[in-house]
N, C-alpha and C positions, 0 to 999 in steps of 0.2 A: 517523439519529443527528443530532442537533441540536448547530452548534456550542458551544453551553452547555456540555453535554453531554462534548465534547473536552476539554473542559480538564482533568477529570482523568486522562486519559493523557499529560501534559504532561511529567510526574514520570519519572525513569530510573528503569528495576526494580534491583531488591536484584541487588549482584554478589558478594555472597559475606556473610554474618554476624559476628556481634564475638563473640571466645573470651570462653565463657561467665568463665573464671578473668581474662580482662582485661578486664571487663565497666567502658566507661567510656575505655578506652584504643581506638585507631584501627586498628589491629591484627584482619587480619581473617583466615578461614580458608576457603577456596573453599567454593562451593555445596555440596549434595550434589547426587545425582542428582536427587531429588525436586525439591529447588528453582533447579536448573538447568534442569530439564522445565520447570517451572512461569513462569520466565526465561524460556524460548522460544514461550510460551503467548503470554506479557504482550507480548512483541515484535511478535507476529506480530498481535495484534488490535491493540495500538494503530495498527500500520503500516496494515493493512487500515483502522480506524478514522478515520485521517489521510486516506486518501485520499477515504473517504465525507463525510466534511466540508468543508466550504467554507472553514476557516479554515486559510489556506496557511500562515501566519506560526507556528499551534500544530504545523503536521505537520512544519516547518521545524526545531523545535527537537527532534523525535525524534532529528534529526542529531548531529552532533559538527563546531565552527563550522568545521572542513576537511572536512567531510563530502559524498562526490558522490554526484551521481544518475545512472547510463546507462540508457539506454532503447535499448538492442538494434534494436527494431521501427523507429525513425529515425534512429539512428544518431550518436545527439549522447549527450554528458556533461555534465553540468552541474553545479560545483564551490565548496561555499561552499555556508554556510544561507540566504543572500539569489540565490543562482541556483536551490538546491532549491523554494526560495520561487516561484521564476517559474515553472517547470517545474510544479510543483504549480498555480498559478494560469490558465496556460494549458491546461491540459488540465479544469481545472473550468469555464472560459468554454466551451470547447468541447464539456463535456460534462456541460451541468449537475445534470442527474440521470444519476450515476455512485455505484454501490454495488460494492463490494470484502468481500469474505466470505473470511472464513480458512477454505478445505479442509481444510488439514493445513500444521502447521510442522514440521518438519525442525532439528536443530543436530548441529555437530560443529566442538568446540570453541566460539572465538570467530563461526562463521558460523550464521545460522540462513534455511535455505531456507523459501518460505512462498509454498504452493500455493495457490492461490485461483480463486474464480470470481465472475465481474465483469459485473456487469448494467448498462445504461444507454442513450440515445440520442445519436448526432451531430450535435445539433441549435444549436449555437453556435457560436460562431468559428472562423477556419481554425488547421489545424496544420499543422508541415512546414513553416514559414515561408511561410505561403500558399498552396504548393502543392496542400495537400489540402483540398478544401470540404467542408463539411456536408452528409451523406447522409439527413439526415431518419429514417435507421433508427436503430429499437431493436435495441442486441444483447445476447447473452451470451457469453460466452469468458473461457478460462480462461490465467492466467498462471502463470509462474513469477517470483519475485523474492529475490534472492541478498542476504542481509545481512550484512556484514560489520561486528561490533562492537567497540568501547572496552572497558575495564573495567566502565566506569559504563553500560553496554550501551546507548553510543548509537550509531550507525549512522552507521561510518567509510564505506561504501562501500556504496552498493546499484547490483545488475544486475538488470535486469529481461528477460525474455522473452515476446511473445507474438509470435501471426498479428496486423499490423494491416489484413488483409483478413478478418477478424471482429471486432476489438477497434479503432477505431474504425468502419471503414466497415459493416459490421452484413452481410456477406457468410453464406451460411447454409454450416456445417462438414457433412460429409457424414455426422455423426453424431447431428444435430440432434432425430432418433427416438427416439435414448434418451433415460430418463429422468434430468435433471439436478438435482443438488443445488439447495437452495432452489427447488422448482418453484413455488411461492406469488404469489414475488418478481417470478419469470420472466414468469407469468403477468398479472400487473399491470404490468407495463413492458411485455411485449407488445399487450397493449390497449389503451394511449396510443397515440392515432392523432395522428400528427404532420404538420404541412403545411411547407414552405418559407414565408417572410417572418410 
């Protein structure tokens, strides 16, 4: 996805509709189910979408301007749309070609979970505040990330979970045999042969 492309996931999804009898007044009436489904949909690809693109400042405003980010796998949170901004920019230097695919979204209530599986190589700058160098591998691995939203369904709070000894160091999972979703994808980032400097 090209970040041209991002910018119309810029937009907060619909949190609920205007009674059709106050049609013109601000006055709204919650989702239904369908278009609460459809709410967790729109969440979960733009999020996935944000991360696939390089433009940290459009994934930044998915947020809510208190809005954090934690990253489970090192340990840090990062709070405010201009720290989600860093956190999203250091992990794209790091890991320039990084694709995020929605498995499956999850909500209940205001949170919406959002399964994923995550192709790319560690081929850029360190993370971990240095500590961790570029492994030159291609991986895949799959996360979990916890969304906690607004009203206006921006994202007060996301947690996120993976192994970062598959996600970024490109470690092989002992289930590597089966077959994984988007094999296509898999397969074309696996055959970029990648060298150091």
């Amino acid at each position: 996805m090209t970040t041209g492309a991002f910018e119309q996931f810029v937009e907060p999804v619909t949190s609920g509709r205007p009674l059709a009898a106050n049609a013109g007044r601000k006055t709204r009436v919650p989702p239904s189910r369908e278009e609460r489904r459809w709410d967790v949909v729109a969440v979960a690809e733009k999020f996935c979408a944000g991360w696939t693109s390089l433009d940290a400042e459009a994934f930044s405003m998915l947020f809510a301007p208190e809005g954090s980010y934690t990253d489970i796998a090192f340990g840090i949170t990062r709070r405010g749309r201009d720290k989600v901004r860093e956190h999203h920019r250091i992990w794209r230097t790091a890991v320039p070609e990084f694709v995020m695919l929605n498995e499956h979204a999850y909500e209940s209530g205001s949170t919406v979970i959002v399964k994923t599986v995550c192709y790319g190589a560690f081929s850029g700058g360190d993370l971990g505040g240095g500590k961790l160098k570029a492994t030159f591998k291609t991986f895949r691995a799959r996360s979990i990330s916890v969304l906690e939203l607004n009203e206006q369904s921006q994202i007060l709070a996301c947690t996120e979970y993976y192994d970062r000894s598959t996600m970024p160091i490109g470690e092989e999972t002992p289930f590597d045999h089966l077959r994984w979703p988007h094999e296509d994808l898999a397969k074309a980032l696996s055959a970029k042969t990648l060298t150091a400097g």
